[in-house]
Structures are given as C-alpha cells and as structure tokens.
C-alpha positions in Angstrom: 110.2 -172.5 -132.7 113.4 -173.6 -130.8 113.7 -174.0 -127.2 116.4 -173.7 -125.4 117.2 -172.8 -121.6 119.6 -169.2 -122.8 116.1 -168.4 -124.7 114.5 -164.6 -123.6 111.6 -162.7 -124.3 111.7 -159.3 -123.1 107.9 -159.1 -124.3 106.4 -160.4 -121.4 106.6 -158.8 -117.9 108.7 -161.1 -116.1 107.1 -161.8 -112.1 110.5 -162.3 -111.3 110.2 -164.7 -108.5 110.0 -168.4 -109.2 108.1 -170.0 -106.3 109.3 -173.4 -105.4 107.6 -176.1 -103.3 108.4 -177.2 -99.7 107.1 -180.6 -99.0 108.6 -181.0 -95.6 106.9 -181.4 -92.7 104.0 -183.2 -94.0 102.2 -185.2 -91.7 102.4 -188.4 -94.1 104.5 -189.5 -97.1 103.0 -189.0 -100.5 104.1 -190.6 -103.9 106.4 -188.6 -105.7 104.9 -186.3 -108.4 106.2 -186.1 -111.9 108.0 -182.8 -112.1 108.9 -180.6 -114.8 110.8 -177.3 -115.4 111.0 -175.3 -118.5 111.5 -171.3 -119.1 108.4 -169.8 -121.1 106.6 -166.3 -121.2 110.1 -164.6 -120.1 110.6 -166.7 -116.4 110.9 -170.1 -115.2 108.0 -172.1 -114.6 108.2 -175.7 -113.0 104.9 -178.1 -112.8 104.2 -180.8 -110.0 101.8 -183.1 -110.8 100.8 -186.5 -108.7 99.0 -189.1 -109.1 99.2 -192.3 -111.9 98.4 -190.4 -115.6 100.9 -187.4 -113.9 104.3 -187.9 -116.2 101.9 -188.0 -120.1 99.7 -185.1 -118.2 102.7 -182.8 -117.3 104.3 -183.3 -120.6 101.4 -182.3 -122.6 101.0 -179.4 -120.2 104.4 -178.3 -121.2 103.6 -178.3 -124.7 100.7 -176.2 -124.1 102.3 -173.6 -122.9 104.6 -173.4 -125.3 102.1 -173.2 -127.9 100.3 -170.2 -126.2 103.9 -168.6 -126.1 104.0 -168.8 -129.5 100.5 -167.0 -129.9 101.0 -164.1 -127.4 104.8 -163.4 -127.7 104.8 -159.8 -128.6 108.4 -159.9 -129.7 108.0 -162.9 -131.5 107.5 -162.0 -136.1 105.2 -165.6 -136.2 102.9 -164.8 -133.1 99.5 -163.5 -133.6 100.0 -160.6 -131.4 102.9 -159.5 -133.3 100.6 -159.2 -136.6 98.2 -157.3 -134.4 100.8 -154.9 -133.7 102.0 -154.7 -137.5 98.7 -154.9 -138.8 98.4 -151.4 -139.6 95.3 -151.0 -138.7 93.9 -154.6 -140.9 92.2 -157.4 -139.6 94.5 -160.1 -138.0 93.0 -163.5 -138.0 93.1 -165.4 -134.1 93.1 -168.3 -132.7 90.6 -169.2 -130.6 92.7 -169.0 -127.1 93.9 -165.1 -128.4 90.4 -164.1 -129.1 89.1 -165.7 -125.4 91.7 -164.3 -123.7 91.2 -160.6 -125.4 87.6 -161.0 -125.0 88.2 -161.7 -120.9 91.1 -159.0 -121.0 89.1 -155.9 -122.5 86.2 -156.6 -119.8 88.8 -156.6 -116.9 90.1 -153.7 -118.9 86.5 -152.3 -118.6 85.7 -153.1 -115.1 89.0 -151.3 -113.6 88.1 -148.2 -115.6 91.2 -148.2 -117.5 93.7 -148.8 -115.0 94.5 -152.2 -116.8 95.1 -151.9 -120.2 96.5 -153.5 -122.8 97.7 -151.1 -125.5 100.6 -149.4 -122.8 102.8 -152.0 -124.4 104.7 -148.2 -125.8 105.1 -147.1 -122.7 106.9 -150.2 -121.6 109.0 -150.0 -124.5 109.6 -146.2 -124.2 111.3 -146.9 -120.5 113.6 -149.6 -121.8 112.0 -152.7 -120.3 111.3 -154.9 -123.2 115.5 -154.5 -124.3 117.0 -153.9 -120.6 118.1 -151.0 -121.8 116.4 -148.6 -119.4 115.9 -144.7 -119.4 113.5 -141.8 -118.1 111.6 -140.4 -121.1 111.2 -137.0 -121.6 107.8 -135.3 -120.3 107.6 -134.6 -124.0 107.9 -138.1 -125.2 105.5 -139.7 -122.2 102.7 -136.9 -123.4 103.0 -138.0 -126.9 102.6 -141.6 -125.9 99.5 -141.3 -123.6 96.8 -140.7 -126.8 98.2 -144.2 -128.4 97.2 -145.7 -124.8 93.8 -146.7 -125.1 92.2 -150.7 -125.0 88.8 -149.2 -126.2 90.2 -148.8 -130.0 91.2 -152.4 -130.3 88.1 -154.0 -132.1 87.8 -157.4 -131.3 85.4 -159.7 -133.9 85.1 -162.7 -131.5 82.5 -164.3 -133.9 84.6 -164.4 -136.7 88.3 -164.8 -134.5 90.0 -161.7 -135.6 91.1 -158.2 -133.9 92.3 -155.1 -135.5 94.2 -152.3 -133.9 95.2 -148.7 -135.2 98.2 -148.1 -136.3 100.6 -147.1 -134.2 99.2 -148.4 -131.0 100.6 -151.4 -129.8 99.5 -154.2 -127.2 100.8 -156.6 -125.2 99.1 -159.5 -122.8 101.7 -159.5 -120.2 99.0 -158.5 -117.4 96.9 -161.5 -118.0 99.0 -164.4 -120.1 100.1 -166.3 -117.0 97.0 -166.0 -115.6 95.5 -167.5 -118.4 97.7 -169.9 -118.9 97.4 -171.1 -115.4 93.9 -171.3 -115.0 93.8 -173.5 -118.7 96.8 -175.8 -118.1 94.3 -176.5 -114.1 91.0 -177.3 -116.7 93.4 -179.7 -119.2 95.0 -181.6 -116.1 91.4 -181.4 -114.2 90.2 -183.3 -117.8 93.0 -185.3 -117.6 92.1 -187.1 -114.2 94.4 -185.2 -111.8 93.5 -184.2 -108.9 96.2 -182.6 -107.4 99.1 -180.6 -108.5 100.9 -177.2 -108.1 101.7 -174.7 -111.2 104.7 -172.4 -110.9 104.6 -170.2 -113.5 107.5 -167.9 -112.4 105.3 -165.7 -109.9 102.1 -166.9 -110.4 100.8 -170.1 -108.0 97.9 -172.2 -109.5 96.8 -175.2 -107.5 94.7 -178.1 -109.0 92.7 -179.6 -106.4 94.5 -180.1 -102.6 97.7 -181.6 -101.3 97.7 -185.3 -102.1 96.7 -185.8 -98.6 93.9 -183.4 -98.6 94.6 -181.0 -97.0 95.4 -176.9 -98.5 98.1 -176.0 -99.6 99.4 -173.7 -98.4 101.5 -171.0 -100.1 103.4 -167.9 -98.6 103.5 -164.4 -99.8 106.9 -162.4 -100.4 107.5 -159.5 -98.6 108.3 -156.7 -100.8 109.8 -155.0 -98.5 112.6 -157.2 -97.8 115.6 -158.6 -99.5 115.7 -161.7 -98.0 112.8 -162.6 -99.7 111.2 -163.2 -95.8 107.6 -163.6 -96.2 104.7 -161.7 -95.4 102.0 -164.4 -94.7 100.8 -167.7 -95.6 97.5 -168.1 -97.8 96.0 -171.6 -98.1 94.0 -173.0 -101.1 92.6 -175.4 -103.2 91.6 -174.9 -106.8 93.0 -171.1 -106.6 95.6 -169.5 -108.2 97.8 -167.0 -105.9 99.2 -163.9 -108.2 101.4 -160.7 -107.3 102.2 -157.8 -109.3 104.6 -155.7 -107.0 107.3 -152.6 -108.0 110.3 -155.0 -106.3 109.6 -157.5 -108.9 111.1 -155.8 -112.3 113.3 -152.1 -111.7 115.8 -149.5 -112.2 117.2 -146.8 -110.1 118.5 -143.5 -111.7 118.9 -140.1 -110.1 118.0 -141.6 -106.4 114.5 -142.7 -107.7 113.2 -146.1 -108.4 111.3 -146.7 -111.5 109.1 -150.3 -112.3 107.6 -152.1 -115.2 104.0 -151.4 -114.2 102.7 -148.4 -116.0 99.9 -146.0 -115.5 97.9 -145.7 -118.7 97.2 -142.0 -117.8 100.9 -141.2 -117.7 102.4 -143.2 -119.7 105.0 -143.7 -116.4 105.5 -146.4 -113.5 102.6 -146.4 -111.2 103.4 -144.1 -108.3 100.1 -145.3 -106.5 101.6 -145.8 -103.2 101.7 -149.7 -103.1 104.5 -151.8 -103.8 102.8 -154.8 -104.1 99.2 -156.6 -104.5 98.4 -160.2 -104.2 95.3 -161.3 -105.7 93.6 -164.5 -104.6 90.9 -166.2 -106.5 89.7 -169.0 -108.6 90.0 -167.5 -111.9 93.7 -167.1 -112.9 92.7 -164.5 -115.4 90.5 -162.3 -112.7 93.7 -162.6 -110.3 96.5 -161.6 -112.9 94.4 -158.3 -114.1 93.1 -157.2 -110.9 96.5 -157.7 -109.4 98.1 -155.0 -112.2 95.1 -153.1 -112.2 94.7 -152.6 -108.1 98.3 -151.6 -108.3 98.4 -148.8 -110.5 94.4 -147.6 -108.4 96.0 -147.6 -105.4 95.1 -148.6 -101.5 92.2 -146.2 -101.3 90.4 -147.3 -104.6 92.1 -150.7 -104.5 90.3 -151.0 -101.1 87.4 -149.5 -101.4 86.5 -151.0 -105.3 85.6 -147.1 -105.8 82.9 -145.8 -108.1 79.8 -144.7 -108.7 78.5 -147.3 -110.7 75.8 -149.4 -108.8 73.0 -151.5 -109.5 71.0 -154.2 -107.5 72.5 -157.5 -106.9 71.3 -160.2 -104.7 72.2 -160.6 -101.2 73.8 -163.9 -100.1 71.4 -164.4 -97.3 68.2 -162.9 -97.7 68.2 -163.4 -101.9 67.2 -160.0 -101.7 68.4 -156.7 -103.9 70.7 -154.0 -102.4 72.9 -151.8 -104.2 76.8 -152.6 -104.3 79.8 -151.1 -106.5 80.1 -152.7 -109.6 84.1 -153.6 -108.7 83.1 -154.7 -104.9 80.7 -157.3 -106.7 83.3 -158.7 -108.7 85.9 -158.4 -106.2 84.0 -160.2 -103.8 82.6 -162.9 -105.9 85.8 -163.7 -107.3 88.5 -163.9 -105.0 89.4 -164.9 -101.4 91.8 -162.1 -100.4 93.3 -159.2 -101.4 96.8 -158.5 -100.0 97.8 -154.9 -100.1 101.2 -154.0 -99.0 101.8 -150.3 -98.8 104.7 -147.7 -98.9 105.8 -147.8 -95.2 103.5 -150.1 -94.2 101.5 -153.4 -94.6 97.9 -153.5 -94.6 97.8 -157.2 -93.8 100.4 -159.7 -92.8 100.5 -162.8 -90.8 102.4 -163.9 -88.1 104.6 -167.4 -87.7 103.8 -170.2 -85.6 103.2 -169.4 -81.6 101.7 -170.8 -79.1 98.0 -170.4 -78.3 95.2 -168.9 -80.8 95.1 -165.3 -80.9 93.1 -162.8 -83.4 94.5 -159.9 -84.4 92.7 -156.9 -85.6 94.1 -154.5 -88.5 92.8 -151.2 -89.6 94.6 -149.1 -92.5 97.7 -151.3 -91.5 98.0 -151.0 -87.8 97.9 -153.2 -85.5 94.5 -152.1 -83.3 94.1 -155.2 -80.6 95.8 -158.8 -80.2 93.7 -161.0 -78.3 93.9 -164.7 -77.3 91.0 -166.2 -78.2 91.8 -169.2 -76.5 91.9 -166.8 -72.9 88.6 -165.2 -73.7 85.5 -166.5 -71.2 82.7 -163.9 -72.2 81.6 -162.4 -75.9 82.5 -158.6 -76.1 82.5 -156.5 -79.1 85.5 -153.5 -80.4 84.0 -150.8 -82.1 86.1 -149.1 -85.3 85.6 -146.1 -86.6 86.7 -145.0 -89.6 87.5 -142.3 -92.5 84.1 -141.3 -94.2 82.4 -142.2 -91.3 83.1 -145.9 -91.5 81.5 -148.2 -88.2 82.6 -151.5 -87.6 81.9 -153.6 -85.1 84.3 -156.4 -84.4 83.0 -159.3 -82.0 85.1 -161.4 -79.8 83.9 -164.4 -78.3 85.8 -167.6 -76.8 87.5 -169.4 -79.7 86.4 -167.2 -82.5 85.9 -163.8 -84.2 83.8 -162.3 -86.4 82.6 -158.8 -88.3 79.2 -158.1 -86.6 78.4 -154.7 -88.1 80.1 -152.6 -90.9 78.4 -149.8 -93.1 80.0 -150.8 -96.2 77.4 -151.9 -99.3 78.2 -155.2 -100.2 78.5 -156.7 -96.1 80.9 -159.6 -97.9 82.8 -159.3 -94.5 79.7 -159.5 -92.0 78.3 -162.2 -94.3 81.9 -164.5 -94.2 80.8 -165.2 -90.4 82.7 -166.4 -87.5 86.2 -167.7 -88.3 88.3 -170.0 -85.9 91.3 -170.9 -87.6 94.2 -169.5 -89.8 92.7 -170.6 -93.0 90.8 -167.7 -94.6 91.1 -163.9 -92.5 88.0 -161.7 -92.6 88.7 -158.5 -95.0 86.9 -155.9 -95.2 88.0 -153.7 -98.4 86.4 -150.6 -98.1 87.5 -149.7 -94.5 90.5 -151.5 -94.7 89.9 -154.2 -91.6 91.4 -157.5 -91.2 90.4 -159.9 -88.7 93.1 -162.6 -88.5 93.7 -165.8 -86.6 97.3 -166.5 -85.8 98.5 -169.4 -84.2 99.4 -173.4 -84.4 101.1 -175.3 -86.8 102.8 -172.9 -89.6 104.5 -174.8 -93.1 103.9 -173.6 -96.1 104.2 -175.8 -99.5 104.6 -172.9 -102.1 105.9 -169.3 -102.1 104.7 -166.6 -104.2 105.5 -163.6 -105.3 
C-alpha cells in the first residue's frame, strides 16, 4: 500500500492527542536518539529510540507497524479484518498477529462483561465517525443495531488461524490495535538490544526500559476538562505503556448535547457513564487499551469497584494463602499500576505541580479529605474513612510517609502496596475510591499523554 502524510483511515478510533517528549531539564546530557515520525492507524505516531543499533531498530519498527495496519484496517478491501467483515458468515484465513490479538481481545471482551466489544464497529458507523459525517440515529435505527452487537458470535479457530463472523455483524480492533502494537514494537526493540526508548503512538505512551540515564520517565496526563490541554498529573514508568480513552478526544455537538466515539454495546450510543476520561496504566499495552474503553463505558462506580459477583480463591501476596477477590479486581490489580478516573464535575485523582516541602494528600470519591506535610509530622497518627456500603479505611500518617493500614475491600492490593514516600507510585484503592498521594519536589515530565 502507499504512504503518504494526506493518507486517512477513518477505521480506527483516532486518540487524538499526539504526545510529544520534553527532554529539558535533565540532570545530564544523553546522546541523541534516532527519531522517527509517520501517520498510521488514523493518528500520528513518532518513535524515540537511543542507544547504538537505534536508527536500523526504529526503521524496522516503522515498517512493522505499517504491516499490522495493513492487517487490521477495517476500511482497507486487502486487510484481513475487512474479509472478516465481508465474509458473509465464511471462514477468513489470519495471520498470526490477527488471530493473537483477537484471541487477547475476546478475553478482555469476556472479563469486562461486554462492555468492550468488538463487533459495535455499526454503531460507530451508524453515528457518522468512520466518514466525519456525523448524525444522531433514530431510537429506531440504534434498536435495530443492538442484536448485531455481540463479540460472543465471532468464532475464532486459533489453531488453524482463521475467524468467521455472521453476516451482517461487523468488527473493528480500534479498542485494542495501538495497544497491541505498542506493547509488540517494546518486545522487537527489547530483541533488538535497546534498552530505552519512548513510543508515541498518537495517544498511547509505551516506554521500553528507563530514560537513558535511568531514571523514570515520566509522562503527564491531559486534563479533559481543559482546552489548554493543562495536565492533570504526572505518572512515572519504565517498561509500561500509559493509555487514555476519554469523550474530549473524538466528538460532535448537535442540539446542545455532546456526542463521542465510544459506544455502549447495550445501546448502540456514546457511553453516557459519567466519566470523561480513563487512563490505564500497566505493562501490557493490550490490558491498558481495552480496560481503558471498557472502564469508560462501566462507569466510576463499577470502574472503581471491578464489580461482580464472580469470585474464586486467589493467593494472597503475603501470606501465599487463598481469599476470595472479584474476578476484574484480580486482573486489575495484577496488571496495572494506576487507574486514573476523571469524572463529570470532578476528578477522582489529580496531582499537584512542584512545591516546596513533601506533603500527602488524601482523596475520597474526588475530594480533597486532608493535606498534610509529611515532612512537619513528629508522631504516627491514623485518619479513619468511612465510606458508601459501609467502606472503613484507615489511612496512617507517620513522619515522612503514608500508608493504607486497614480497608475492608477483598483483594487488600492497597494495604499490601505499603508505605510510600515519594511521588512515584500513589496508593489506590479502587473499590472505595481513596488515593493517597505524595506531592512535592522536583516536577518535569518527559512525555504527555492523552
């Protein structure tokens, strides 16, 4: 296929913001990387890559995704997801990326109950965001489109590398491509030597080892609520990837109401979930991309809370023991480093710019509960939270550090995380909503996301 920078695919959900890199500030010069730009999978993506090997390992890494491109572009007559679509209902041979990356996508599909799937590729079309050409469906239209909504009909033969799906019923791997794509370009340049380079690949952040220097980097959140794109907080990784989905990112406004690319299967219509945007932290790009869609269209009670009924015995980080804990809790907290919720009104967790001295502060659904320097505190105390459902935590202050001493919530990911110090990781605790947060010191970040 041709490239060329006028080149667009309305197939795949745009994330609309291309990060970029801020290298000032660093505490000592590093060799330049070898840097590339190039516009795949509907956005801009730009690679840097350091260290001697970088120029024939960014080049190849370029090609790749190009290649997977041409596999997954649902607009596209020669990709393999087009002649899923127009299969009527046959067998469509795959390669063996396309069958991985279905085979990871229908369990995400699986784990979120729904609220990711693949097959509302009709619904995107029905509002006009594939063409730009956008409009408000009928209830009429939307009710006839939910029944062809549903990932458990596409058969997937991993064994033998094909898929079929029913006629009529298309799909469309703009939740989880990037994703993907990220977390296999970081294995290739990982097998290629390199140790250390940043993926932009248009909202998604995937970092290959650390800075040159060692150190995080460090990579800030947009707000969605502004128009300056200021940001909301600062994240810092190594070997992550840093992922958004967010209403802000991909809209239109008609009759006074907003109306985004990220559908609810169960309506056929934007998500009206009361988030307008979720940031999903973690080392498997794939996890990060579907969770982030999927937590979206759940909402902040279920998004926070990993709601459902479905437990079973896992073992407990300490004690190697069993104890029951919610199937999406489990994978949510073995998985990733942080969920960012931002919220109608409101944002559950933010954090602050540079100030002087080390301070904590403590967040529950949203608000701002206590601010305490850390650095001014002489004996331990704790700060008891109650919360909805009877929800007990108990926060614990002592000089220099913080910590969740006590919460009621199954899987204890938050007691078990420990004390904290410094700015690098915040305690969460997703089921009652509590963030324990260390502001203070030196604030830079190297990448922005969202």
């Amino acid at each position: 296929m041709e490239r060329g920078g006028g080149r667009t695919r309305a197939g795949f959900l745009a994330a609309g913001l291309a990060a970029a890199v801020l290298l000032g500030g660093c505490a000592q010069r590093t060799a330049e990387p070898a840097s590339g730009q190039i516009f795949a999978m509907d956005t801009i993506m730009s690679m840097d890559v350091y260290g001697e090997g970088g120029e024939e390992a960014l080049a190849r890494a370029e090609e790749t995704i190009y290649r997977l491109e041409d596999l997954w572009a649902v607009t596209d007559e020669n990709s393999e997801i087009w002649a899923l679509n127009h299969s009527g209902g046959a067998w469509v041979d795959l390669s063996q990326e396309t069958a991985d990356l279905l085979s990871r996508a229908l369990e995400l599909c699986a784990l979120t109950d729904g609220a990711l799937d693949l097959t509302a590729y009709s619904a995107v079309q029905a509002w006009g965001f594939t063409t730009g050409e956008y409009r408000v469906p009928s209830q009429g239209e939307l009710d006839a489109l939910i029944p062809r909504i549903d990932y458990t009909r596409l058969e997937l033969d991993g064994d033998g590398l094909r898929a079929r799906l029913p006629e009529n019923m298309e799909l469309d791997l703009g939740a989880v491509a990037k994703g993907y794509a990220g977390t296999y370009l970081a294995e290739q340049l990982r097998q290629a030597g390199v140790t250390s380079a940043i993926l932009r690949l248009g909202g998604n952040i995937q970092a290959v080892g650390t800075r040159p220097d060692g150190n995080p980097w460090r990579v800030a959140i947009q707000d969605p609520d502004s128009q300056q794109e200021a940001t909301l907080g600062v994240v810092e990784i190594a070997d992550q990837a840093v992922i958004t989905s967010g209403g802000y990112q991909r809209y239109f406004e008609e009759g006074g109401e907003t109306y985004w690319h990220i559908m609810d299967p169960d309506t056929a219509a934007p998500a009206r979930s009361g988030l307008t945007s979720v940031t999903v932290i973690g080392a498997d790009g794939t996890v990060c991309d579907a969770l982030s869609t999927a937590l979206f269209v759940m909402g902040p009670e279920e998004a926070a809370a990993g709601v459902g009924g479905d437990f079973h015995p896992v073992p407990g980080p300490d004690d190697g023991g069993d104890r029951p804990v919610n199937r999406r809790t489990a994978i949510l907290a073995g998985a990733l480093a942080l969920v960012v919720l931002a919220c109608a009104g409101f944002l559950l967790w933010q954090r602050a710019s540079a100030q002087a001295g080390v301070s904590v502060r403590i967040y529950q659904y949203g608000e701002l509960v206590e601010e305490v320097r850390l650095d001014q505190v002489t004996e331990p105390y704790t700060i008891p939270l109650s919360g909805e459902d009877g929800a007990e935590n108990l926060v614990e202050v002592a000089p220099g550090r913080v910590r969740m001493q006590s919460a009621n919530c199954p899987d204890q990911v938050c007691v078990n995380q420990g004390w904290i110090s410094d700015a690098s990781v915040p305690v969460v605790c997703l089921p009652h909503q509590v963030v324990l947060e260390i502001t203070g010191g030196e604030s830079h970040a190297d990448a922005a996301a969202g």
